[in-house]
N, C-alpha and C positions, 0 to 999 in steps of 0.2 A: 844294937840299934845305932845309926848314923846320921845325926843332926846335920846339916847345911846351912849358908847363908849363899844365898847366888843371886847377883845383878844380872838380869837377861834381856833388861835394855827394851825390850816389848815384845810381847807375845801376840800383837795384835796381826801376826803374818799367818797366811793360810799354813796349816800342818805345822805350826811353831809347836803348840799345845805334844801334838804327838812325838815330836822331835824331842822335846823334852821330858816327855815319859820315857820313852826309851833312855835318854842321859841319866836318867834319873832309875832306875833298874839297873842298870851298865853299874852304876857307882854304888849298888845296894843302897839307896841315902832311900829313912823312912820318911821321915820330917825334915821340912825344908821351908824358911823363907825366902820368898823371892820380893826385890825390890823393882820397878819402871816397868811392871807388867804390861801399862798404859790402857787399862779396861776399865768404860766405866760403869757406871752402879755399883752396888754392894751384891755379892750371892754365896750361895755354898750349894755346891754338883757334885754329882760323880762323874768318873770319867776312867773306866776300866777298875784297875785294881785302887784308885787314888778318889781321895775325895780334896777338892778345890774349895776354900775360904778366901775369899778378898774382898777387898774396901777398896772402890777408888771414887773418881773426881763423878758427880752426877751428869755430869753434861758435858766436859772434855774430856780426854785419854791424856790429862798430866796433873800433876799433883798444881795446887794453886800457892802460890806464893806470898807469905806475908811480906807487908810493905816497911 
C-alpha cells in the first residue's frame, strides 16, 4: 500500500478532481493527504473507486488565519 502527501494548490478547477484520480492510479498511491484543496464545508463522497474526506473553511475556499 502507498501513502502520499501532495500540495495540489486547489482542486476548485473544473475536471481537477478527475485529473487527479487518474495521478493518483498512474502512482498506485491508496491514501493520500492533500493540502490547499480550497473547498468549502466539511463532507465525505464517493467518487469512482476513491472515497473523499475534507474539512475546509465554511464560507471561504482558504484556510483562516490566526492573528
Amino acid at each position: 500500500m502507498t501513502l502520499a502527501a501532495w500540495n495540489v494548490r486547489s482542486l476548485y478547477r473544473p475536471g481537477a478532481v478527475a485529473r487527479l484520480k487518474d495521478d493518483l492510479n498512474r502512482y498506485g498511491i491508496a491514501i493520500t493527504a492533500f493540502q490547499e484543496i480550497r473547498w468549502s464545508r466539511s463532507e465525505i463522497f464517493g467518487s469512482g473507486d476513491f472515497i473523499v474526506c475534507y474539512s475546509g473553511n465554511k464560507e471561504r475556499r482558504q484556510l483562516e488565519q490566526d492573528s
